[in-house]
N, C-alpha and C positions, 0 to 999 in steps of 0.2 A: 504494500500500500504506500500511496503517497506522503512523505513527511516533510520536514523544513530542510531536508538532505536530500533525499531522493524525491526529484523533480519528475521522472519519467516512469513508466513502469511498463513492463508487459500485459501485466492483466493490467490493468488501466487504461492504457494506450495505442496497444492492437488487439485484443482480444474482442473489443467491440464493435471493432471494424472490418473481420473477417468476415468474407463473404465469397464462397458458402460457410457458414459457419461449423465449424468441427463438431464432430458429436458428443465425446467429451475434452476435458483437459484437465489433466493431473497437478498437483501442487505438492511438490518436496519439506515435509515439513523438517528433512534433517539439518537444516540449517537455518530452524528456529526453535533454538531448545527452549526460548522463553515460551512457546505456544505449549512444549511436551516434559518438562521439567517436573510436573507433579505425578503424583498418581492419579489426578481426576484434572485432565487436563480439557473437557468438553471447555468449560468457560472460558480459555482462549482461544481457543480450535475455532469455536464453533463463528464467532464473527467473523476469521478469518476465511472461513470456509464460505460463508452467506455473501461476503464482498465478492469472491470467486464469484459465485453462482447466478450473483446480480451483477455482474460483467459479460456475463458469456452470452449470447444472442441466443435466442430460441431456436430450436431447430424439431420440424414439423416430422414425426415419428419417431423422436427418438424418448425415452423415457427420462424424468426431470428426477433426481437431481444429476446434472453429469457431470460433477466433479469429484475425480476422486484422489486419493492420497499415491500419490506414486510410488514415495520410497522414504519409508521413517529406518531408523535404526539407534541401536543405543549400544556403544561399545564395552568390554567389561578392562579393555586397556587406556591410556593416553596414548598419544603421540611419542609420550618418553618412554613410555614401557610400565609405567607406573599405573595403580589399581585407577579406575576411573572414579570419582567420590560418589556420583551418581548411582553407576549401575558395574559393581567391583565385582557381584557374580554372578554364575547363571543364573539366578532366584531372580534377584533385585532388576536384572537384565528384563526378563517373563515378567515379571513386576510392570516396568513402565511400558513395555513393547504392548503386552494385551491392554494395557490404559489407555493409549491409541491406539488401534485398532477397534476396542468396543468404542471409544466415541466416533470415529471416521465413522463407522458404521451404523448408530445410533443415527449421525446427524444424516444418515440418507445416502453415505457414499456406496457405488455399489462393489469398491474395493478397498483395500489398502494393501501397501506392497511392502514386504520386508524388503532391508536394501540387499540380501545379498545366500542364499543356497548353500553354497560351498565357499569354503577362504579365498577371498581373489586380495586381501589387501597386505601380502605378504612387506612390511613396512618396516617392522622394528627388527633391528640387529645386533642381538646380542654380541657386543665389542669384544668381551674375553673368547666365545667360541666360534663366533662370525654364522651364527646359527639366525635364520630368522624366525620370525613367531608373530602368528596373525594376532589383531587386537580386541577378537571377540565377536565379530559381528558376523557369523557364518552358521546359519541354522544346524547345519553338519561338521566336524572339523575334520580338521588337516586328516587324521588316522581314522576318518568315517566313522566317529560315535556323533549320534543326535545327542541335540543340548538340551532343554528344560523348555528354550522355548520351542523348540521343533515339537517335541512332545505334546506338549500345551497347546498346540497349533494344530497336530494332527487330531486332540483329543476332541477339540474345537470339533473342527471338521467333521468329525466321522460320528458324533452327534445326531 
């Protein structure tokens, strides 16, 4: 959204201008941890999500609402290799991941998308063995054991 910084935007700027207009379009909430930062993160999500919605031009057959979550994620590493304060293990990780996902879904989305299957963010390197080691965000790891949220996710599902 528009602020006293950011003058322009996408969804503000061409997403109302599209024509034909898309059917749907997704919005990244991983790089708004202030939107997903609690366990009941509907109260910020949810404006964010309505400005979306009240941006995007109607489109004739397609089912309302079309905006959906692209790609959230919640790492159990930093960037340094250090525990992340947020979400340090698989629990707490399943903790905020299903808190988004049940409001995405709640508010009407018809998805949300974990960022990531298997480890693709081979990142940190351990300097004494030159080993490196994903930072958690991989529903499956590196040696093929599901995590808690893959679990939690299939249990979801098969519901």
């Amino acid at each position: 959204m528009k602020n006293a910084t950011v003058k322009f935007t996408v969804i503000d700027d061409i997403v109302p201008k599209l024509n034909p207009a898309p059917d749907y379009i997704s919005v990244s909430v991983s790089t708004l941890m202030e939107y997903v930062n609690d366990l009941n993160p509907a109260g910020k999500m949810y404006p964010m999500l309505d400005h979306v919605h009240r941006r995007l031009p109607r489109k004739q057959g397609v089912p309302e609402p079309r905006v959906f979550v692209g790609e959230f994620e919640f790492p159990r590493l930093t960037i340094e290799g250090n525990p992340d304060p947020r979400t340090p293990t698989q629990e707490s990780q399943a903790q905020h991941a299903l808190a988004v996902a049940a409001a995405s879904l709640s508010w009407g989305a018809p998805y949300a998308a974990w960022w990531t299957f298997y480890d693709n963010t081979r990142t940190l390197r351990d300097a004494s063995t030159g080993i490196y080691q994903d930072r958690g965000f991989a529903l499956v790891t590196r040696d093929n054991k599901t995590t808690v949220l893959y679990d939690a996710l299939l249990e979801y599902m098969t519901e």
